[in-house]
C-alpha positions as CSV (number, residue, x, y, z in Angstrom):
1,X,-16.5,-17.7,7.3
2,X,-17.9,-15.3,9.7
3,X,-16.7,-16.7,12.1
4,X,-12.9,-16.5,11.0
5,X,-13.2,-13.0,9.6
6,X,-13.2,-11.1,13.1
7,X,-12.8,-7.4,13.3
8,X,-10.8,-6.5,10.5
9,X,-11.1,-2.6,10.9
10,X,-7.7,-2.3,11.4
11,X,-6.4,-5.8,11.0
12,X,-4.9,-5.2,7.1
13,X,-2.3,-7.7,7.3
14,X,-2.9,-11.6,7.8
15,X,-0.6,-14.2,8.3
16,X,-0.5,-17.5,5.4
17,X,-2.1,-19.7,7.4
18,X,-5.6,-17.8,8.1
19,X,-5.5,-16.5,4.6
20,X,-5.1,-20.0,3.3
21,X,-8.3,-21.0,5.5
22,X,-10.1,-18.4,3.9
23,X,-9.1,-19.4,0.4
24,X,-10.5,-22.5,1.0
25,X,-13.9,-20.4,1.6
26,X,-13.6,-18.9,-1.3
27,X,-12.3,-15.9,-0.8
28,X,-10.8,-13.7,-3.9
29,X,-7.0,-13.9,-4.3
30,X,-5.4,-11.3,-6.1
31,X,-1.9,-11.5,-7.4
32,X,-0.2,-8.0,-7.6
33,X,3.4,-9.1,-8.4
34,X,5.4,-7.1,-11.2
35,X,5.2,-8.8,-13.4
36,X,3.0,-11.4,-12.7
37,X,5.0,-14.9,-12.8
38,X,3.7,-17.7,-15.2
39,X,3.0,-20.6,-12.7
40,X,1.0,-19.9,-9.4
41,X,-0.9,-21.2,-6.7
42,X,-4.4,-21.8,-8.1
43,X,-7.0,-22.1,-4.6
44,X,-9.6,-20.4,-6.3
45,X,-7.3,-19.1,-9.4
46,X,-5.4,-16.0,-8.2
47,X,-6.3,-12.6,-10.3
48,X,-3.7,-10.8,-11.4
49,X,-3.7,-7.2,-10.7
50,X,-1.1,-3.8,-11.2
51,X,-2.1,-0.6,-9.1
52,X,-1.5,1.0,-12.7
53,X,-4.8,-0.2,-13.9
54,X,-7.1,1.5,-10.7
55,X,-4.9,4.8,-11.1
56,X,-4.6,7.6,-13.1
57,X,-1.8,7.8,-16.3
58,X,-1.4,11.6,-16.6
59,X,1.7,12.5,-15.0
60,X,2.4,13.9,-12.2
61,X,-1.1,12.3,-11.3
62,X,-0.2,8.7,-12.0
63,X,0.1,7.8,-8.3
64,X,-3.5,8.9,-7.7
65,X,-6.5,6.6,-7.9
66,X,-9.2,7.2,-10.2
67,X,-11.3,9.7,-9.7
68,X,-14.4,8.4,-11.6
69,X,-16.3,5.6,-8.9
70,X,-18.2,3.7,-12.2
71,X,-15.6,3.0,-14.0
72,X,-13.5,1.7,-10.9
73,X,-16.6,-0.2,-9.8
74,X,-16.7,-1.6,-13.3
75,X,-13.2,-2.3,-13.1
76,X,-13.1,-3.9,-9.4
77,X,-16.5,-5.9,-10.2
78,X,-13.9,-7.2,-13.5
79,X,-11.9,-8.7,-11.2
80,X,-14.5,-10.6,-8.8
81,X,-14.5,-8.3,-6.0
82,X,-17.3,-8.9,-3.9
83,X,-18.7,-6.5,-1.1
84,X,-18.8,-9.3,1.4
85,X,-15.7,-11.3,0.5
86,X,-12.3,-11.0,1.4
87,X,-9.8,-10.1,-0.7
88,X,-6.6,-11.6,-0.2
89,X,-3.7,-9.9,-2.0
90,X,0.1,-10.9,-2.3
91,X,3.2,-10.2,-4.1
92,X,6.7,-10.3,-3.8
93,X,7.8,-8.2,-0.7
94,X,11.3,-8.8,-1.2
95,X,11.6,-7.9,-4.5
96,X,8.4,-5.8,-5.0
97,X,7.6,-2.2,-4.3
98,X,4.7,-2.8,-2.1
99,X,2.1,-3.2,-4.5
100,X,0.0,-5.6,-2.5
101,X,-0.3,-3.0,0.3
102,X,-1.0,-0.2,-2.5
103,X,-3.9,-2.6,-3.6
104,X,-5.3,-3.5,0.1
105,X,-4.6,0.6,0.9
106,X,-6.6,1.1,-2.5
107,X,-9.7,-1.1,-1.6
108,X,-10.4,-0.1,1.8
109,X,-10.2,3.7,0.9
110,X,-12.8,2.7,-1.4
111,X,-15.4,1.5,1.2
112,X,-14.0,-2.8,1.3
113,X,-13.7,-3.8,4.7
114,X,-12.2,-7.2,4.1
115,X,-9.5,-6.6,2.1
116,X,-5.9,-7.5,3.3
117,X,-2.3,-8.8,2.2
118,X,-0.6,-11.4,3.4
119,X,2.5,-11.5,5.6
120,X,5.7,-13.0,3.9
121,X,3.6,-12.4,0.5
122,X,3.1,-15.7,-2.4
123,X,6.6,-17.5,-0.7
124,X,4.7,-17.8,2.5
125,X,1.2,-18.7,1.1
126,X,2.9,-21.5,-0.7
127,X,4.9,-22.5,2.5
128,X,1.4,-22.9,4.1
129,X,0.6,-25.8,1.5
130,X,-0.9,-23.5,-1.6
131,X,0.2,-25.9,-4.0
132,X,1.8,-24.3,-7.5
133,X,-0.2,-24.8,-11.0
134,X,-0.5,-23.8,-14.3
135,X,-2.5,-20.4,-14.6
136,X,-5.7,-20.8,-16.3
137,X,-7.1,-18.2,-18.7
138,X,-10.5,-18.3,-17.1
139,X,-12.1,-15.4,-16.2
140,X,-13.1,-14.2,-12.9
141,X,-16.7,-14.2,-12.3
142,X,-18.1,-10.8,-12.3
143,X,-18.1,-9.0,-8.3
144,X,-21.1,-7.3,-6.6
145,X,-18.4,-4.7,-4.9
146,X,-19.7,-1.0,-4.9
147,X,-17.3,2.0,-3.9
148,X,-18.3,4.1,-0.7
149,X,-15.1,6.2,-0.3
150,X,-14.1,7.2,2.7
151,X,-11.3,9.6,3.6
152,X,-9.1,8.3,6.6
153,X,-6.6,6.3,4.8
154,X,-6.1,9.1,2.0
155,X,-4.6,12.5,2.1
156,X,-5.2,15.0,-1.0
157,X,-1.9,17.5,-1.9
158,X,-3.7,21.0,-0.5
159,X,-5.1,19.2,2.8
160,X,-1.8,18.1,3.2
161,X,-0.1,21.6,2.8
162,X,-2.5,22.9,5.7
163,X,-1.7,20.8,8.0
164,X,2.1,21.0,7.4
165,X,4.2,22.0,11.0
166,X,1.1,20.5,13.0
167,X,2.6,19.6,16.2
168,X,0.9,15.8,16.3
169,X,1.7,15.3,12.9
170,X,4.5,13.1,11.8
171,X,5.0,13.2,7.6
172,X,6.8,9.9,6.7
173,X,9.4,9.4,3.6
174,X,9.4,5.9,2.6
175,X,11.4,5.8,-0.2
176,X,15.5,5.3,0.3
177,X,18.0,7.3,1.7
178,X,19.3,8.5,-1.7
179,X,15.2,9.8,-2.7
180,X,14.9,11.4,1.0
181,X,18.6,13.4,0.2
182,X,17.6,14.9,-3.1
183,X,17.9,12.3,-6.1
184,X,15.5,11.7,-8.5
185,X,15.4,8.4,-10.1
186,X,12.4,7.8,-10.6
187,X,11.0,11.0,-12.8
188,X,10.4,13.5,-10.0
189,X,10.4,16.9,-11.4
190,X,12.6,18.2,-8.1
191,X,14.8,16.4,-5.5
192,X,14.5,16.5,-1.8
193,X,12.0,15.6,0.6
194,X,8.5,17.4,2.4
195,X,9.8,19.7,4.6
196,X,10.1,18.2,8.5
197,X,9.6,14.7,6.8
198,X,11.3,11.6,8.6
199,X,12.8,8.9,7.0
200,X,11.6,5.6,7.2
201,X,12.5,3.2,4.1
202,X,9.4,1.0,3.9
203,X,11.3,-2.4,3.7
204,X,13.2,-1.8,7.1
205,X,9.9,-2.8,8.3
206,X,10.3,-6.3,7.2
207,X,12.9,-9.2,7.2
208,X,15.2,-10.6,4.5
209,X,12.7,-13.1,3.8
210,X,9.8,-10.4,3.5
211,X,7.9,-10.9,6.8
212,X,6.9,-8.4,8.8
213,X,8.7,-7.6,11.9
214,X,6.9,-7.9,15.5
215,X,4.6,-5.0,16.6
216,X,6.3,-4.5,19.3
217,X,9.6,-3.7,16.8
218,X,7.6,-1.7,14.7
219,X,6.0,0.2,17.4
220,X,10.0,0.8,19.2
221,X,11.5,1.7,15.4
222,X,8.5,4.5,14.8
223,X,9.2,5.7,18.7
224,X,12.7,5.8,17.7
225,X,11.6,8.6,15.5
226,X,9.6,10.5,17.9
227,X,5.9,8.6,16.8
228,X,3.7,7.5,19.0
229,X,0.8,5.5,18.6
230,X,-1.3,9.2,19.2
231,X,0.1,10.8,16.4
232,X,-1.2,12.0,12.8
233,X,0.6,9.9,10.2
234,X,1.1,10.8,6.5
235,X,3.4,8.8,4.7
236,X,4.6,9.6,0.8
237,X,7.0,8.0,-1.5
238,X,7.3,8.7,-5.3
239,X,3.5,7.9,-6.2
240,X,2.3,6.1,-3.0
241,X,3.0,2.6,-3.5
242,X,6.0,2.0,-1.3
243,X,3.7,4.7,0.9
244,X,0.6,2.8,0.8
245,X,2.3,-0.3,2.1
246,X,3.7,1.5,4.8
247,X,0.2,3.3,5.4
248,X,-0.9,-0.6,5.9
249,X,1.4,-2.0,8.4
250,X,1.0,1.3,11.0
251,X,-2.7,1.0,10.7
252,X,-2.3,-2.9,11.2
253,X,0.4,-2.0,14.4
254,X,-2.0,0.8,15.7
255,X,-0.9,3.4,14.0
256,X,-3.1,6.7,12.7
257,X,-2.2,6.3,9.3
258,X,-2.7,8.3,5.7
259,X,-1.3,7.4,2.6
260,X,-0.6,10.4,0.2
261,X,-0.9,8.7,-3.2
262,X,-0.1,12.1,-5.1
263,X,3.2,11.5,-3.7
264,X,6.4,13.3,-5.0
265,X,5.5,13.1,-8.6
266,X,3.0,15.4,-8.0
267,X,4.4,17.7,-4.9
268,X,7.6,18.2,-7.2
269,X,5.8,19.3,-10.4
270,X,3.5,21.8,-8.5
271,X,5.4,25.7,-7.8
272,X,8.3,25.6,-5.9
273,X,7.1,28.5,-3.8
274,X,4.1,26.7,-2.5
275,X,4.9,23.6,-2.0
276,X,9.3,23.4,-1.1
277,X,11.3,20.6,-0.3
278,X,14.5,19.8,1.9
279,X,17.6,18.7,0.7
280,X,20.2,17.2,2.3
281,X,23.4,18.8,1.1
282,X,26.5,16.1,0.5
283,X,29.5,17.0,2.6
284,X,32.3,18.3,0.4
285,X,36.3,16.5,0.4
């Protein structure tokens, strides 16, 4: 499989075709669609996975990944991660929230190389000849994956707040318009947006079928916006799932990219004096 595995440093995203090669190497395929649907390709049996499960469920925390490395070991090995084996995630990008670039975002901040989504998500694995059975009950065989965190694709609240007004750095909002403006629809404590934050709604990075757009339109949409390829990314949403896709697909375009998983759960519940937003006031008549 060596062979077919290349450089994946920054290669986060594949397209159906290679990852159904791998499958048929046995690579791990995990299934991060909410909720998970009853019939699905089987080539080996597809895992099914929520971010919920790796992160924490005290609120305004619950966008942030577990902080204790055994039990996430525990819980990765669980699933048949393996340190030297891909792992393939998809979900639904056109009706999802991104939560097979949360999980690919999740495992390579802690220390797996080979983990990546795949463009055009379970539709397009299928389309690639992934034929549809019944889901088994077996369960996976137990991974030898160990965390090693490492820091580049994560940004904690207070490191964040330090480096606000940086000139290289570009903050990110991925959620919609109506988030970015000041509503709150999704439990935030405040409305608005991080101060000097840009908008960029995750999915216009995508089609209507769910595949990614070219690098070349990525790379023009973010230059649009005043990013260049040179320039310190942090991207939030409301607890950095739409944000960790995002974080994904500029680090696959060539992008220096950081997910903030605390997101706006936790930057609206903290002191209002320390840590503001923007809102964009509606005009009146």
């Amino acid at each position: 499989m060596s062979n077919l595995l290349g450089n994946l440093a920054n290669n986060w995203i594949v397209n159906a075709d290679l990852a159904k090669k791998w499958l048929e190497q046995e690579a791990t395929l995990l299934d991060a669609r909410t909720p998970i649907l009853k019939w699905f390709c089987r080539l080996p049996p597809a895992i099914p996975v929520t971010w919920q499960e790796f992160s924490r469920s005290d609120f305004p925390h619950k966008g942030q990944i577990l902080e204790n490395n055994t039990v996430l070991t525990l819980k990765l090995q669980a699933i048949g991660i393996c340190q030297d084996k891909p792992a393939i995630v998809v979900a639904d990008p056109v009706k999802g929230w991104g939560e097979d670039g949360r999980i690919v975002w999740m495992l390579r901040t802690l220390g797996h190389e080979k983990a990546v989504f795949v463009d055009g998500g379970y539709r397009a694995l299928i389309k690639a000849g992934i034929s549809q059975v019944k889901s088994s009950n077996n369960p996976p065989q137990t991974g030898d994956f160990v965390i090693s965190r490492g820091s580049n694709g994560e940004i904690k609240q207070d490191d964040l707040k330090a480096i606000l007004g940086n000139d290289n750095l570009v903050i990110i909002d991925a959620r919609e318009r109506r988030e970015y403006a000041g509503k709150t629809p999704y439990g935030e404590k405040r409305g608005g947006h991080i101060p000097g934050a840009v908008h960029l709604y995750y999915k216009q990075l995508m089609d209507k079928q769910g595949q990614l757009l070219s690098r070349g339109e990525i790379v023009a949409i973010l230059q649009q916006k005043g990013v260049l390829q040179s320039t310190q990314i942090v991207s939030y949403c409301s607890g950095g799932i739409r944000s960790a896709w995002l974080t994904c697909v500029l680090t696959n375009a060539g992008f220096n990219a950081r997910n903030y998983a605390g997101s706006m759960w936790e930057w609206s519940a903290s002191p209002a004096d320390s840590y503001p937003l923007s809102v964009i006031l509606s005009r009146a008549g």
